[in-house]
C-alpha positions in Angstrom: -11.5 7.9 -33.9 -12.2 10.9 -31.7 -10.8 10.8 -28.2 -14.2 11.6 -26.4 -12.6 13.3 -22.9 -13.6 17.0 -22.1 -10.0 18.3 -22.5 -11.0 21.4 -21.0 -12.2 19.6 -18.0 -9.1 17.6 -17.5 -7.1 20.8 -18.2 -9.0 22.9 -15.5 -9.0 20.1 -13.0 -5.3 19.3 -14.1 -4.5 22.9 -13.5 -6.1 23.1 -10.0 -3.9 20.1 -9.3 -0.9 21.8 -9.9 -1.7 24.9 -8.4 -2.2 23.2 -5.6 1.4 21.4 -6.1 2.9 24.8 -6.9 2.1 26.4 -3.3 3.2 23.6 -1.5 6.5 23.4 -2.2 7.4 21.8 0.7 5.2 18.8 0.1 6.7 18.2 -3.3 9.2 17.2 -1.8 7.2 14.5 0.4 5.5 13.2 -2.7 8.9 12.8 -4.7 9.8 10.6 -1.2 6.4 8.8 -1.6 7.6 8.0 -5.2 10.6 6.3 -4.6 8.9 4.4 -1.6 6.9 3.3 -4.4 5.9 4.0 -7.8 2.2 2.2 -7.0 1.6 4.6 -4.1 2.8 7.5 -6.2 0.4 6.8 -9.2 -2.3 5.7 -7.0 -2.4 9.4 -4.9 -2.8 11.0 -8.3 -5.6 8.5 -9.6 -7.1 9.0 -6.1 -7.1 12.7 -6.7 -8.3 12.6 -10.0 -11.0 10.4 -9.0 -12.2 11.8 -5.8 -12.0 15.3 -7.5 -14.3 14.1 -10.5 -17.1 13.3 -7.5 -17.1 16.4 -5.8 -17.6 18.3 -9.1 -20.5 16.1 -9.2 -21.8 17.2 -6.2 -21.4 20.6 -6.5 -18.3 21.5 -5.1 -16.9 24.8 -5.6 -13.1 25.2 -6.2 -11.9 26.1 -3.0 -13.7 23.0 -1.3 -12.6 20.7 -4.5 -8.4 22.3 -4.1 -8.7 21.3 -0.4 -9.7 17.9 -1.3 -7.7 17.4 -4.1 -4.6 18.2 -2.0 -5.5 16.0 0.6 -6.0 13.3 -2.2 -2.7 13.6 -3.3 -1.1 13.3 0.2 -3.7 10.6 1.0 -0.9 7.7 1.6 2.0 10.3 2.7 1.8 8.3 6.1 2.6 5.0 4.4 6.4 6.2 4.4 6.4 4.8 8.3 5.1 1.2 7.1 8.2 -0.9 6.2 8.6 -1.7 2.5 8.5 -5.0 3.1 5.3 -5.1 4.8 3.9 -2.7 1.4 5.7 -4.9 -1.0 4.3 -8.5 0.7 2.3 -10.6 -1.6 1.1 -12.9 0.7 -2.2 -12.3 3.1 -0.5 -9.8 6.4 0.0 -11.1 9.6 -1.8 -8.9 12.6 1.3 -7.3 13.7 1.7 -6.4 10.3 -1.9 -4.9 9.4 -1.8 -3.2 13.0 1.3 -1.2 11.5 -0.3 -0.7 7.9 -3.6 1.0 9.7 -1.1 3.0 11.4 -0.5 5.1 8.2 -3.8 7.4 8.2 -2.8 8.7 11.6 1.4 9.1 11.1 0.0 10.8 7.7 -2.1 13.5 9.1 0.9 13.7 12.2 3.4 14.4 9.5 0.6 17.5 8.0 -0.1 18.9 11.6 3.2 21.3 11.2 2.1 22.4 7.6 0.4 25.6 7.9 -0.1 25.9 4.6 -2.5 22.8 3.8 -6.4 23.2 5.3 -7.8 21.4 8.1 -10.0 20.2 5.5 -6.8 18.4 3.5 -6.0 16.8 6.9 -9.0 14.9 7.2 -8.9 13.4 4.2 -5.5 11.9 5.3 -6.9 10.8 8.8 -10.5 9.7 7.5 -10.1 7.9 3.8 -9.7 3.9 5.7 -13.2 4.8 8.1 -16.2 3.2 6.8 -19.8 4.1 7.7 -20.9 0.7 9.7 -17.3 1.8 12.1 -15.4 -1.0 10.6 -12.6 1.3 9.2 -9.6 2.7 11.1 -8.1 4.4 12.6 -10.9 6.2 14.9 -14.0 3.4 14.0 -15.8 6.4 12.7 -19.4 5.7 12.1 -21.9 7.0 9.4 -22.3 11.3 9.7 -18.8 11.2 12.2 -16.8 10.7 8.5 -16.1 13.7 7.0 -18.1 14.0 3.3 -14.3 14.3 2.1 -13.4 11.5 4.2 -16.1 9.3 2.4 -15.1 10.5 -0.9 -11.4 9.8 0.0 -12.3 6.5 0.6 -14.7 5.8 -2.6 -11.4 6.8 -4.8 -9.1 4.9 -2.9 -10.7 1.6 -2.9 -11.9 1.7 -6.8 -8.4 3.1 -7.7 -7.1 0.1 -6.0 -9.8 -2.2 -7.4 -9.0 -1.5 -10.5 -4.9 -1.9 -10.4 -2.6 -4.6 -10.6 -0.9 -5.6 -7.2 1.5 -8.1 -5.5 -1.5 -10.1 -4.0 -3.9 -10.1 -6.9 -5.0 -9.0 -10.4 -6.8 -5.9 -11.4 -10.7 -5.6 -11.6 -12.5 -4.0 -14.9 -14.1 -0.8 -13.7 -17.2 -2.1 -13.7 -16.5 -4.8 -11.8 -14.8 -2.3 -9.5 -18.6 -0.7 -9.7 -20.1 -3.8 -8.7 -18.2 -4.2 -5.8 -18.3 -1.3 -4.2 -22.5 -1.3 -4.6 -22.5 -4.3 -2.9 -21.3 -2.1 0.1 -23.3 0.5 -0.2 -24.9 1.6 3.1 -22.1 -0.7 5.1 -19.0 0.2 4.2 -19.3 3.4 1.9 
């Protein structure tokens, strides 16, 4: 049958995407690194981005705003390249030595962009923001409710139904909709 996707969509948002890649040559580089960290984290930054960019079209975006936060999608686990693989790769539930050096990844990640002149302030705080949640349970800062960045919520919208809806170590993927479920039950908490 007929593949129902708005190519032209996917090829303007594809194309932003890569613009974005093509002037930042220097953080190619960092997201080939990311890949052979691991492949998860690399195909998870691009479902992030792909995801997080589909939501700001929907609110009205324009492209400038959406490239900024599409970039910052992309490098959103850039940090993660400071937690050890083993820690990454554990199946098993994390000690709190362990989880205190996983939420350190938001912060290294947005340390490691703070020399890039070439990637927006905006970009950045989708790095620092995307593991805050609205009722100050997140990390790293305990941000609260309006303190989050709108890209910093969106950020963190994308990464948790992107990782939802994956296979990992620790458990089996969720069917979008059960994804959807989940994160409506924590609406005005969490997200």
């Amino acid at each position: 049958g007929k593949v129902n996707v708005n190519v032209d969509a996917v090829a303007e948002m594809s194309k932003s995407i890569v613009e974005n890649l093509m002037s930042h040559k220097d953080l190619v580089v960092q997201l080939m690194d990311l890949r052979s960290l691991d492949s998860y984290t690399f195909a998870h930054s691009v479902n992030c981005c792909v995801l997080g960019v589909m939501m700001g079209q929907k609110l009205g975006l324009p492209e400038p705003k959406l490239k900024d936060l599409a970039t910052g999608l992309v490098l959103l686990d850039i940090g993660k390249s400071t937690v050890p693989a083993e820690i990454l790769a554990k199946p098993g539930a994390l000690t709190e030595e362990e989880f205190a050096k996983v939420k350190e990844h938001p912060r290294a990640g947005f340390d490691a962009l703070r020399e890039v002149f070439n990637v927006s302030a905006h970009s950045k705080i989708v790095v620092l923001q995307h593991h805050e949640r609205i009722d100050g349970s997140g990390y790293p800062k305990g941000l609260k409710g309006p303190e989050i960045h709108l890209y910093g919520q969106i950020a963190a919208l994308a990464d948790v139904f992107d990782a939802l809806t994956s296979d990992r170590v620790y458990r089996k993927r969720l069917l979008p909709h059960e994804a959807i479920d989940v994160l409506l039950r924590s609406a005005d908490r969490l997200f």
